[in-house]
C-alpha positions in Angstrom: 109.7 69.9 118.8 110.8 71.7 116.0 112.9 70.5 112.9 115.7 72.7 111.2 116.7 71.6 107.8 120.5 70.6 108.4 121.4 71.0 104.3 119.6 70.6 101.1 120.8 69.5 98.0 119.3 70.0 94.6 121.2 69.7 91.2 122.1 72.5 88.6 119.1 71.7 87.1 115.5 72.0 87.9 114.8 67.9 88.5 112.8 65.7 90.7 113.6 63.0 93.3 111.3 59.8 93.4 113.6 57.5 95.3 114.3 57.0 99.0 117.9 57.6 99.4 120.4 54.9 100.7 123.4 55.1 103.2 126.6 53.9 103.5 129.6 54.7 105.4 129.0 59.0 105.8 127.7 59.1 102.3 123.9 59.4 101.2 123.1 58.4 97.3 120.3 59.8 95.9 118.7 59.8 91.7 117.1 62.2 90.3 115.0 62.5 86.9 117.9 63.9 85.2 119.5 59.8 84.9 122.3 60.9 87.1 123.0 59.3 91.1 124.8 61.3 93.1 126.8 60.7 96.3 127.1 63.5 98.6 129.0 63.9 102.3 125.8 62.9 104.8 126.9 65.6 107.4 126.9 68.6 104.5 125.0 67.3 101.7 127.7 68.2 99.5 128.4 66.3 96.2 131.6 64.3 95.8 130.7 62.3 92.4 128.0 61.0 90.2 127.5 58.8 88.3 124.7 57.7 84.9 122.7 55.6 85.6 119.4 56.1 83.2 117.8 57.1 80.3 114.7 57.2 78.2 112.1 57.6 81.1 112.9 59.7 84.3 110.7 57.6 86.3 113.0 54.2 85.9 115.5 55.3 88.0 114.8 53.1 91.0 115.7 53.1 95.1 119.9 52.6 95.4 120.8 50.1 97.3 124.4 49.3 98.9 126.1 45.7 99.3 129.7 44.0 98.8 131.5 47.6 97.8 128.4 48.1 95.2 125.6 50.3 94.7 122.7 49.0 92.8 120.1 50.5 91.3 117.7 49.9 88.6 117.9 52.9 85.3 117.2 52.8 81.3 115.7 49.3 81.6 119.5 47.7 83.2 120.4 47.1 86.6 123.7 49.0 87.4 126.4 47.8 89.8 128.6 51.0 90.7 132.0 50.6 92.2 132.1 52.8 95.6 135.9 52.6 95.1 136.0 54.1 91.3 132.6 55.4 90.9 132.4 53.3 87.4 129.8 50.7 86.8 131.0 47.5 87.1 128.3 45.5 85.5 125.1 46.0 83.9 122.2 43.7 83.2 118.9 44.2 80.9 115.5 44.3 82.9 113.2 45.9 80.1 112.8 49.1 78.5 110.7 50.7 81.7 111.5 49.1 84.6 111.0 50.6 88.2 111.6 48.4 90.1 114.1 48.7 93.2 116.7 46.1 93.4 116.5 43.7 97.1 120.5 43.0 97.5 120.2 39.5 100.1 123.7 37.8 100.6 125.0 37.3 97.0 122.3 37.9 95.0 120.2 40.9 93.6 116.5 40.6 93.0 114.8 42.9 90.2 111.2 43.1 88.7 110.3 43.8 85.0 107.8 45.7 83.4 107.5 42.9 81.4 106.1 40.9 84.1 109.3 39.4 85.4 111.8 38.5 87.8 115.4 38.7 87.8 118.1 37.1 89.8 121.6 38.3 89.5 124.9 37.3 91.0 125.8 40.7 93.2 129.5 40.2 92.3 130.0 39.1 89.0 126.4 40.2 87.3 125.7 37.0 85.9 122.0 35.9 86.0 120.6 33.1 88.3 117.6 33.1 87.1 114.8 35.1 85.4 110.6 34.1 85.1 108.0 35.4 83.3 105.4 35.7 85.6 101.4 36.2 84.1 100.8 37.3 80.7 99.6 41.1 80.3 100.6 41.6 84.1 103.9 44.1 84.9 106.0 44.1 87.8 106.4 48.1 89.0 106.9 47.4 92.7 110.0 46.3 94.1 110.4 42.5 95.1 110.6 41.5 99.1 112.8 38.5 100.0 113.1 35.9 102.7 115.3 32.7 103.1 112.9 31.1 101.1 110.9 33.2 99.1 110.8 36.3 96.8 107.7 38.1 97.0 106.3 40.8 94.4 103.7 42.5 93.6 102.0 42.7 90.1 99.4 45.0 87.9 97.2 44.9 85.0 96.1 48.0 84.5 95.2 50.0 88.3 92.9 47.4 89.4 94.1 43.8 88.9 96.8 42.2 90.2 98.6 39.2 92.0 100.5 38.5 94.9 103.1 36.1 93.9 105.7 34.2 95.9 108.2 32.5 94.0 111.0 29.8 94.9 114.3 32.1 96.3 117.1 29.6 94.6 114.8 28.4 91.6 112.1 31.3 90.8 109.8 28.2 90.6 106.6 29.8 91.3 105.5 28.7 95.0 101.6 30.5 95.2 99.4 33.7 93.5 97.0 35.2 95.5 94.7 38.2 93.5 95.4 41.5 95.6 94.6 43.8 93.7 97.4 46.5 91.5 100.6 46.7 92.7 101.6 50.2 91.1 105.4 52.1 90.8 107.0 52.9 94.6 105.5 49.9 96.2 106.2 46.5 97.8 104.8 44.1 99.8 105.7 44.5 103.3 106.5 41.1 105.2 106.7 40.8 109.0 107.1 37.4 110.3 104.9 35.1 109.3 103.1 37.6 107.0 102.9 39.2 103.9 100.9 42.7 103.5 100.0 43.8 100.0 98.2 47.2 98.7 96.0 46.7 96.2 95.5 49.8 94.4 92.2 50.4 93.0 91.2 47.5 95.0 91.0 49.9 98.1 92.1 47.6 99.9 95.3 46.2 102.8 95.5 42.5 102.8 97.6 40.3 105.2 98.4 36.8 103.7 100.3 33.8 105.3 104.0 33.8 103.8 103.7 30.0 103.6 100.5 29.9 101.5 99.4 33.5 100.5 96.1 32.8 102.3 94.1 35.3 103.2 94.5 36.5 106.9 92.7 39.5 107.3 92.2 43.0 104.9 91.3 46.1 105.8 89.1 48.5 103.1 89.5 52.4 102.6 87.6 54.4 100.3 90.6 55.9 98.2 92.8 54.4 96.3 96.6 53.1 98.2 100.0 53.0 97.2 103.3 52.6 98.3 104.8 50.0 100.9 103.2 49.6 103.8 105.8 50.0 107.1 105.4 47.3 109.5 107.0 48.1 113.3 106.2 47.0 116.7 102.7 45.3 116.2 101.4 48.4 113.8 101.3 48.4 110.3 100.8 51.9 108.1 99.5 52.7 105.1 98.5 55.2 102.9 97.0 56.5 99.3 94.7 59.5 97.3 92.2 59.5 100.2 94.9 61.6 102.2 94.6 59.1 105.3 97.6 57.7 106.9 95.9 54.8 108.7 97.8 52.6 111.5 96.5 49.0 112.5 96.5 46.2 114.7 98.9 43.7 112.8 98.0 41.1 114.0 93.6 41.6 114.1 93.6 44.6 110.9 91.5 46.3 113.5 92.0 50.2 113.2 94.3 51.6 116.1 93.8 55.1 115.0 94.1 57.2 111.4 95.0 60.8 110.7 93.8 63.1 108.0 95.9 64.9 105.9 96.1 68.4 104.3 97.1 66.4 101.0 97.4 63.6 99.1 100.8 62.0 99.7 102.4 61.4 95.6 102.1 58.3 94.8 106.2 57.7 95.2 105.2 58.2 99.1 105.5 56.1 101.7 105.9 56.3 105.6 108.4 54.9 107.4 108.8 53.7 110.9 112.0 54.9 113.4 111.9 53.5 117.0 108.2 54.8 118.5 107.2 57.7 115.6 105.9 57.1 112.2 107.4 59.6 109.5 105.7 60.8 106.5 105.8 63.7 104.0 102.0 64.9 102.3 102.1 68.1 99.8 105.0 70.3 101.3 104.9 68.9 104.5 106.9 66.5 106.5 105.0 64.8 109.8 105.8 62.8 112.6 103.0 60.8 114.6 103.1 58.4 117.8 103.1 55.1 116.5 100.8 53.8 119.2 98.5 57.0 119.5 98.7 58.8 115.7 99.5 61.8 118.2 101.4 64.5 115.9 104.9 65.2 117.1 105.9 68.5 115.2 105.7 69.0 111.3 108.1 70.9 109.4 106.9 72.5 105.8 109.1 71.8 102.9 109.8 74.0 100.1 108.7 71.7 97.5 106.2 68.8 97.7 107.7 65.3 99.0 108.5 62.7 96.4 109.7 60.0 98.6 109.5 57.9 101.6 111.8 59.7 104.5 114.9 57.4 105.8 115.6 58.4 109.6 119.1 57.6 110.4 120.9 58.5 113.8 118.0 61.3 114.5 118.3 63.1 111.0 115.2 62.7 108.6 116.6 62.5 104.9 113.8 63.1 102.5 113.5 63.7 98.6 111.2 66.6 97.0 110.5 67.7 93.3 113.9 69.5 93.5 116.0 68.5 96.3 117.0 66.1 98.8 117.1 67.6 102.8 118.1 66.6 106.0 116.0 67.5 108.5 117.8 67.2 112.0 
């Protein structure tokens, strides 16, 4: 099978994309390190407005997110909420200097982690804040925060090497459990399926799959690279990946290995894969690969003409994917 790149988009200027793009109604936002988010037509990749959304460090522009007629994202140290209909920001609200992390958008309200080592809930609508907890002294929240009914999940680092899992109370931030993981670094997230919560731990070498309702261990599966990024979860498989150049897919319920693949290069660290229907997706150095979720069998590859900064989002059989210089569809 071979891939065609349907457009590609890439600013005046010579910036990179970290993100994983969002979509909403025929549009497709994507950041770059130049502070600005743009939206552009998702069938020609061309630009109809953008918008300023950071400042001070390129890499705190975070994942956008749509909900409620807003997009969200994190830039500058403030979560933004952009009007679709005017393209102005309607409210803004201070995370920290450097934060990275993504904002998780569940009914009204708008989850966001701090640098600082801190979580922040936000009404979508109005900006006002729930809530907001200081987590562990000397620890920062880089990874986005997962949510459930009950719980908000996130991951947090001290240095490469230590870290928590911690679940906190979803109306209260009352801190439910901690579990020690292992680093939770910029681009990743726990991953929860079910019952279960699974959680890279950087330097730690290490997947671990802890029970939502107690962050007891389940089961954890060691590499011999460091991993980062969010594990995808899909149809009894979970994937993962890291420096070692492995993409490695196992049983989700046992950890047992189902089958790995090797890669030309290390995926950046922004990388993730994701999971579409039966085919795992995943970009390494200038390439962009599709396996068999079940066997790891390669289903084509397509070479891109600038290494792969992001996790792919496959929508409606078109693979949307950012590089140091431009975001492409790949249909």
């Amino acid at each position: 099978m071979v891939k065609r790149a349907r457009w590609k988009f890439a600013p005046s200027s010579p910036v990179t994309t970290r993100n994983t793009p969002a979509i909403h109604d025929g549009v497709l936002f994507a950041n770059f390190d130049n502070d600005k988010l743009y939206a552009l037509d998702l069938s020609k990749g061309k630009e109809l407005w953008n918008v300023r959304v950071g400042g001070g460090v390129p890499e705190s522009i975070s994942n956008p997110m749509v909900a409620h007629g807003l997009l969200f994202v994190v830039g500058g140290g403030q979560c933004h909420a952009v009007d679709l209909g005017t393209h102005a920001i309607r409210w803004s609200v201070s995370c920290d200097a450097e934060a990275t992390s993504s904002p998780i958008v569940v009914d009204d309200d708008v989850y966001v982690g701090t640098r600082l080592g801190g979580v922040v809930a936000i009404d979508a609508r109005t900006g006002a804040e729930r809530w907001r907890v200081l987590l562990r002294r000397g620890e920062s929240v880089q990874s986005a925060v997962s949510v459930t009914r009950e719980y908000v999940v996130v991951g947090t680092s001290q240095g490469f090497a230590e870290g928590h899992v911690v679940a906190l109370d979803r109306a209260t931030g009352v801190e439910r459990w901690s579990a020690k993981a292992g680093a939770m670094g910029h681009g990743g997230a726990p991953a929860i399926n079910g019952s279960t919560v699974y959680a890279l731990s950087g330097l730690g070498k290490r997947l671990r799959a802890l029970d939502l309702a107690s962050g007891k261990e389940r089961w954890s599966y060691e590499t011999r690279g460091a991993l980062w990024g969010t594990p995808a979860v899909a149809d009894g498989v979970v994937c993962f990946t890291g420096d070692h150049a492995i993409l490695h897919a196992l049983n989700e319920k046992t950890g047992k290995e189902l089958w790995s693949v090797t890669l030309d290069k290390p995926p950046a660290a922004t990388v993730s894969p994701a999971i579409a229907g039966d085919v795992v997706y995943m970009g390494a150095g200038n390439a962009i690969h599709a396996w068999t979720l079940r066997e790891g069998t390669e289903r084509w590859r397509w070479k891109a003409p600038y290494r792969v900064t992001t996790a792919p989002l496959v929508a409606d059989g078109t693979v949307y994917v950012g590089c140091e210089r431009a975001v492409i569809a790949l249909a």
